[in-house]
N, CA, C and O atoms as a MOPAC input file, in Angstrom:
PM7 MOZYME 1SCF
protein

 N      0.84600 1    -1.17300 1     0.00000 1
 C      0.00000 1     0.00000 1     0.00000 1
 C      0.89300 1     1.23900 1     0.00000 1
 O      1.77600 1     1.20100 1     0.85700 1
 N      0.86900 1     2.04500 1    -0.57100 1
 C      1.40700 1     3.66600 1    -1.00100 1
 C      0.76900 1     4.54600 1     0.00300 1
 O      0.28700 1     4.07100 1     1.03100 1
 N      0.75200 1     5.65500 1    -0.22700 1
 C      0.03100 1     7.03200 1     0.41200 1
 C     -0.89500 1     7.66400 1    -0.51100 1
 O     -1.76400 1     8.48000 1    -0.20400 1
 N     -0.62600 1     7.20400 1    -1.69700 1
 C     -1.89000 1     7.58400 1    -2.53800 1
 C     -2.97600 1     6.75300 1    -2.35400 1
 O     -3.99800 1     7.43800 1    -2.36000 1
 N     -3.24200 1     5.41200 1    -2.17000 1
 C     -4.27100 1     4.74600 1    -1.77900 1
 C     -4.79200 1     4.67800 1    -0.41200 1
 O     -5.73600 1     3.90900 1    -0.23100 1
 N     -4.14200 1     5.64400 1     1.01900 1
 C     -4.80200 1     5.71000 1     1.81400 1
 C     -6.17100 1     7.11200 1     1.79100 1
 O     -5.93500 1     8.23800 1     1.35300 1
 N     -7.30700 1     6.75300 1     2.26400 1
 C     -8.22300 1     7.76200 1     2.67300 1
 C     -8.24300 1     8.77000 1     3.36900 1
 O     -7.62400 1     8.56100 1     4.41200 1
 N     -8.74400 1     9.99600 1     3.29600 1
 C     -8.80900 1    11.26900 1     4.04700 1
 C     -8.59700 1    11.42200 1     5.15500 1
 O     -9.78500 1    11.72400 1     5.26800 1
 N     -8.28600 1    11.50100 1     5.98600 1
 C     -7.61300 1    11.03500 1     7.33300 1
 C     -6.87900 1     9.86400 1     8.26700 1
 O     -6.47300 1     9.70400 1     9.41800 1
 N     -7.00700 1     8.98700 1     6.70200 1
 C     -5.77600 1     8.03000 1     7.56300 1
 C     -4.71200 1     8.43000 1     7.88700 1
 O     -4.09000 1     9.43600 1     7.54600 1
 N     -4.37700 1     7.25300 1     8.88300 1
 C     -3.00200 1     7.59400 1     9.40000 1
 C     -2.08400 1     6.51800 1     9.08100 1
 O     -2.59100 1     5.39900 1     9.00100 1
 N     -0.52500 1     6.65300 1     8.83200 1
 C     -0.16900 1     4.75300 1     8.37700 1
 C      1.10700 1     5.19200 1     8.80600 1
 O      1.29600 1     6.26900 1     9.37300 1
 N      1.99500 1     4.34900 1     8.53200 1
 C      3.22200 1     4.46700 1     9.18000 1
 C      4.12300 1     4.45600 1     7.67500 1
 O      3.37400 1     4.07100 1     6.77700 1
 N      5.40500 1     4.74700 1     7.20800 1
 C      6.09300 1     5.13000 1     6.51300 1
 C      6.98900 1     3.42200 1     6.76500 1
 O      7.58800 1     3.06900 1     7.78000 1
 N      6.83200 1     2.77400 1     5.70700 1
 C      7.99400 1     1.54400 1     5.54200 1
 C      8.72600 1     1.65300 1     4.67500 1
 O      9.91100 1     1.65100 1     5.00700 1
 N      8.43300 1     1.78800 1     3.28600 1
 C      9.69900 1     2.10300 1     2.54900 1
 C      9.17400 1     3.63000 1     1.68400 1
 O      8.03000 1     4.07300 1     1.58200 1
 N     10.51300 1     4.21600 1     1.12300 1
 C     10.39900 1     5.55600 1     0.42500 1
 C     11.35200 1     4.87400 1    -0.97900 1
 O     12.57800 1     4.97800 1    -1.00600 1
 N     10.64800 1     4.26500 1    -1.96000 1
 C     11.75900 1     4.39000 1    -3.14200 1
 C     11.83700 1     5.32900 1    -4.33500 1
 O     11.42100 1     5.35800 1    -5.49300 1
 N     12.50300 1     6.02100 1    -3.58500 1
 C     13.26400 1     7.39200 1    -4.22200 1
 C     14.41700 1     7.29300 1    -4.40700 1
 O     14.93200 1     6.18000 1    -4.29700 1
 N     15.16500 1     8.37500 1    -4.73500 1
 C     17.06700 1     8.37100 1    -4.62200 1
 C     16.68000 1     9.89900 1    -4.97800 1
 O     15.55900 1    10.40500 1    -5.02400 1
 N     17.96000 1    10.48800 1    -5.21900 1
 C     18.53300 1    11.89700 1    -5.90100 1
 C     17.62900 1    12.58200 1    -4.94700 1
 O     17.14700 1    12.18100 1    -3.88800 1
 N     17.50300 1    13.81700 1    -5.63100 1
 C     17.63400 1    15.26500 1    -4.62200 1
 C     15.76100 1    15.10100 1    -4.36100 1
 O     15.23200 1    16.14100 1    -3.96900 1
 N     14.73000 1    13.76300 1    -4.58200 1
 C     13.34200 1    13.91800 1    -4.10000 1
 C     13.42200 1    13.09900 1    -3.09100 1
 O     12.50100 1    13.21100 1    -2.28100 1
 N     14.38500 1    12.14300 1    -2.81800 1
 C     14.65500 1    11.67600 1    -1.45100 1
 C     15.38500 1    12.33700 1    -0.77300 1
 O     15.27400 1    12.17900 1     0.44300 1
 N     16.23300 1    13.15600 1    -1.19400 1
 C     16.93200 1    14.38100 1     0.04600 1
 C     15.69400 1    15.22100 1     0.71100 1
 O     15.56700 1    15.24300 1     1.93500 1
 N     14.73900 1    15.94800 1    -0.20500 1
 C     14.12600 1    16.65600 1    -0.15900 1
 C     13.11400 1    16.18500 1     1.31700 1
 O     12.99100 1    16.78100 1     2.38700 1
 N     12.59000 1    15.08400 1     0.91100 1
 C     11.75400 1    14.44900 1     1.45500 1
 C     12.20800 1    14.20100 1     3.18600 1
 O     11.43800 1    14.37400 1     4.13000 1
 N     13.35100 1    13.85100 1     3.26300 1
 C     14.55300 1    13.31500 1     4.61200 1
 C     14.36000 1    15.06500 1     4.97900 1
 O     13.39400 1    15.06800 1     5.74100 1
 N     14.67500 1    16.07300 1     4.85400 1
 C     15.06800 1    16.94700 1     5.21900 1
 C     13.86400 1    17.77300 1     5.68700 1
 O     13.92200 1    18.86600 1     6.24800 1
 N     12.80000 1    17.10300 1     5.37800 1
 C     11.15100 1    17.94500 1     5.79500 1
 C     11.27800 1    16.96200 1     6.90700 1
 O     11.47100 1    17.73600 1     7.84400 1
 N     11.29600 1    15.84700 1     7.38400 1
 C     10.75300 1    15.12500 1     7.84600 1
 C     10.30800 1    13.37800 1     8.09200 1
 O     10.23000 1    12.55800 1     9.00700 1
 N     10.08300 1    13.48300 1     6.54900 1
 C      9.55100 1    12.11500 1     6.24800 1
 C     10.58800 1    10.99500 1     5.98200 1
 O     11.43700 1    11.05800 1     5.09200 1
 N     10.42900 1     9.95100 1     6.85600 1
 C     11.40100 1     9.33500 1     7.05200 1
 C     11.16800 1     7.50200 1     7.17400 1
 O     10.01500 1     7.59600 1     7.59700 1
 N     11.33000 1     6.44800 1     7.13500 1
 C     10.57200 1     5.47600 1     7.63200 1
 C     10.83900 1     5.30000 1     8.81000 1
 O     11.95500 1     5.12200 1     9.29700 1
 N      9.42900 1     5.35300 1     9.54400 1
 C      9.45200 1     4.40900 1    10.45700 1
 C      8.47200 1     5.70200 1    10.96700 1
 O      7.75300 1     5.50800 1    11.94700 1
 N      8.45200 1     7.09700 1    10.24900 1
 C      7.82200 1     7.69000 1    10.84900 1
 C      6.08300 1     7.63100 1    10.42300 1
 O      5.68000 1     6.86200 1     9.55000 1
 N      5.29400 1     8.43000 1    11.07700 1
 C      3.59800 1     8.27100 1    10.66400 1
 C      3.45100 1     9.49100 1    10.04800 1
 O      4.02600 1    10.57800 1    10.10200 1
 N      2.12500 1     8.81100 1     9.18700 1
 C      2.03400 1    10.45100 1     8.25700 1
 C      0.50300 1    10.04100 1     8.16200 1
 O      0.05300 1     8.89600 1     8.18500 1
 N     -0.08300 1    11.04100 1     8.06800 1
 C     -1.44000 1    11.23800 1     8.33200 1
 C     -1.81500 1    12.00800 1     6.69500 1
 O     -0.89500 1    12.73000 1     6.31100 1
 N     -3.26100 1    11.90900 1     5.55300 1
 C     -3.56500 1    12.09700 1     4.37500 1
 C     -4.72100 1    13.41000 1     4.65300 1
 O     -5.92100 1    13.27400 1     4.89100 1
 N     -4.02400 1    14.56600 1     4.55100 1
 C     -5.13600 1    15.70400 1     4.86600 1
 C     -6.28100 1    15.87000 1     3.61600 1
 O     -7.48300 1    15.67100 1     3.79600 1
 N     -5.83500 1    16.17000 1     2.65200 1
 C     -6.63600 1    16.15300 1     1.35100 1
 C     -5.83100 1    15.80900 1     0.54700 1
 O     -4.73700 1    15.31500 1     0.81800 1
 N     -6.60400 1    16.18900 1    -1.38900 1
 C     -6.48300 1    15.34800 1    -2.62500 1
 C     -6.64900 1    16.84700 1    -3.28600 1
 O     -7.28800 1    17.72300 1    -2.70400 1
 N     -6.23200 1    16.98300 1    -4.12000 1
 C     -6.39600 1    18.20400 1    -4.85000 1
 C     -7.48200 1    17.88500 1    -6.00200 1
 O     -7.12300 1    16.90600 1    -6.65600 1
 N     -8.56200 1    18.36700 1    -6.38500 1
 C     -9.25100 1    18.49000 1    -6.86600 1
 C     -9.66200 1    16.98300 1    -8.32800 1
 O    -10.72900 1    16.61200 1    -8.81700 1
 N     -8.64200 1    16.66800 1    -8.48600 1
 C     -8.38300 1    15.72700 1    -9.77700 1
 C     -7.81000 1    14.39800 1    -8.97600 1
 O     -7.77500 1    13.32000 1    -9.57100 1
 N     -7.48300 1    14.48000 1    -7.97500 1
 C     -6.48500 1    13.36900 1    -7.58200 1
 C     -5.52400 1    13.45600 1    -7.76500 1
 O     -4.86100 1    12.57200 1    -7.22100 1
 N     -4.49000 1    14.77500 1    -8.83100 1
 C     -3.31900 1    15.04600 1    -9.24900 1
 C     -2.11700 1    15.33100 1    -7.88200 1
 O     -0.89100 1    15.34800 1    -8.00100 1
 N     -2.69600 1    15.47800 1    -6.96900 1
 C     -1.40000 1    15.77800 1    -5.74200 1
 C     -2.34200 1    15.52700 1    -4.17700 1
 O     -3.50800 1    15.83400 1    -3.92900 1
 N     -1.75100 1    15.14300 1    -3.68200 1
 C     -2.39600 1    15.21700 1    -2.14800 1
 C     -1.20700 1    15.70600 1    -0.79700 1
 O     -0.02200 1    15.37200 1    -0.79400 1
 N     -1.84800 1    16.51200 1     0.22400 1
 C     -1.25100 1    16.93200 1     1.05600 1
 C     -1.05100 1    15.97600 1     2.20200 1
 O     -1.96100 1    15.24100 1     2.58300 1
 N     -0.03400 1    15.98800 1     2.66600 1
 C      0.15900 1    14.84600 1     4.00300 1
 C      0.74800 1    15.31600 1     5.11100 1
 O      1.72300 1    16.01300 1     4.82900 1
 N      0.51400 1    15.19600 1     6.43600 1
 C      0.99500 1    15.67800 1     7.36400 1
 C      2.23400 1    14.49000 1     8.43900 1
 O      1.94600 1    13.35500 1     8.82000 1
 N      3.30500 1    15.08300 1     8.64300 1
 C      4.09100 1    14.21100 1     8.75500 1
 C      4.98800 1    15.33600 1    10.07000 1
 O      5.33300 1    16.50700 1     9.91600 1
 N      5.14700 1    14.51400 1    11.22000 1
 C      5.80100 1    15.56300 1    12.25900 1
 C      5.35100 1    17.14500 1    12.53000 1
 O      6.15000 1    17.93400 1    13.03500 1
 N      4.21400 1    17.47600 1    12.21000 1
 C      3.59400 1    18.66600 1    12.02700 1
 C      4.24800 1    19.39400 1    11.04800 1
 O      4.59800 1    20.53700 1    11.34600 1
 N      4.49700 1    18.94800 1     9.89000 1
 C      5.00200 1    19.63700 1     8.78300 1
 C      3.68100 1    18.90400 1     7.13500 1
 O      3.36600 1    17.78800 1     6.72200 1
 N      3.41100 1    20.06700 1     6.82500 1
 C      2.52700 1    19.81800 1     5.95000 1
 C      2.96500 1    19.44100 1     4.40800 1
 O      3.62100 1    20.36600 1     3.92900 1
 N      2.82400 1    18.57800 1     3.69400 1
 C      3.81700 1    18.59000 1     2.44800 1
 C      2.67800 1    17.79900 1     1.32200 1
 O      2.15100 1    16.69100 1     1.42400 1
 N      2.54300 1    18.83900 1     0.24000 1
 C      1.83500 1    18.75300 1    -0.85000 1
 C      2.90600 1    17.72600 1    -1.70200 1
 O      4.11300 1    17.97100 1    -1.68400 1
 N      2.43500 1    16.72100 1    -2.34400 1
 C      3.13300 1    15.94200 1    -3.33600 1
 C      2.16200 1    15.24100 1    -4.84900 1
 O      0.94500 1    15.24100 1    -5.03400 1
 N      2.63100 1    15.01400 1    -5.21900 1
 C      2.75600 1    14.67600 1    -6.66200 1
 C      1.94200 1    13.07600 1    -6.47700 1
 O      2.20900 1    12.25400 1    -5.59900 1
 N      1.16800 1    12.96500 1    -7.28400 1
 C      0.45000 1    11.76100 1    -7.29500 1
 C      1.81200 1    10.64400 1    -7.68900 1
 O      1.96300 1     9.67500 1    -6.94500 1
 N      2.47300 1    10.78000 1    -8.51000 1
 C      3.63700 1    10.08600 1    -8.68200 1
 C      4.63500 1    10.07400 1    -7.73300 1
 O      5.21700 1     9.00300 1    -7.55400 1
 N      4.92200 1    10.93700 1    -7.15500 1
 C      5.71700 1    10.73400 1    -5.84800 1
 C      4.55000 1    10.11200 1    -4.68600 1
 O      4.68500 1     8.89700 1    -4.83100 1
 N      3.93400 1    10.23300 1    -4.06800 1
 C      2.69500 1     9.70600 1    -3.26900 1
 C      3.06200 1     7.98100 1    -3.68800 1
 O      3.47000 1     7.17400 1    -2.85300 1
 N      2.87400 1     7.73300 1    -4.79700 1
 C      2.40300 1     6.52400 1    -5.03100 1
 C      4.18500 1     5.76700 1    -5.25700 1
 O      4.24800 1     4.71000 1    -5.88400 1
 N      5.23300 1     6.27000 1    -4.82100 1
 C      6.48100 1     5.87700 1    -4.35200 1
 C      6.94000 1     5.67400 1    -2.70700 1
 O      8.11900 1     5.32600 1    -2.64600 1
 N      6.33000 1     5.80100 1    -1.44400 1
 C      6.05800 1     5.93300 1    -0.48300 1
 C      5.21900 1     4.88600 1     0.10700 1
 O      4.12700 1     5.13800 1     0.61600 1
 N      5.69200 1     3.78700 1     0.04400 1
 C      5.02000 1     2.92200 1     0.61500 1
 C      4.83400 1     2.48800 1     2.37900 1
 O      5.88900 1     2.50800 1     3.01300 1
 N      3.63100 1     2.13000 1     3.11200 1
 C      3.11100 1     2.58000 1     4.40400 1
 C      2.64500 1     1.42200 1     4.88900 1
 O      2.81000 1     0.55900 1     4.02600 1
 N      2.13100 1     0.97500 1     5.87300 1
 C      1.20800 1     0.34000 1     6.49700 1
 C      0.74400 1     0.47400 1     7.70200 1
 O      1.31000 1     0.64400 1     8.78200 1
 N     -1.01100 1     0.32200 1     7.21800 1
 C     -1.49600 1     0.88600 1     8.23300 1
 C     -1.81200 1     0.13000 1     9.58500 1
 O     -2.28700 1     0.74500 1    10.54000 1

């Protein structure tokens, strides 16, 4: 399961991130990390990006990045 397939206020835990280069730096340096929890605030209008809350830091992403972020809830 990803972070794009959880629902509007789930909450799940962060198991793997497969990324590399500067969208896994990016990502490490807000926060998001495994092992940490991230909670699914909204979906942008199309399903094209959704916002996630992770250590009280809010972070809009990319349906394609979302769906690289794999969780369990």
């Amino acid at each position: 399961m990803n972070v794009f397939d959880l629902k509007m206020g789930e909450v799940a835990k962060i198991r793997r991130i497969d990324l590399t280069g500067s969208a896994l730096e990016r990502l490490l340096s807000l926060g998001l990390a495994v092992g940490e929890t991230v909670e699914v605030l909204s979906y942008s209008l199309f399903k094209g990006s959704v916002l996630i809350s992770c250590n009280a830091v809010r972070v809009g992403v990319r349906k394609s990045l979302a769906k690289k972020i794999e969780v369990e809830v």
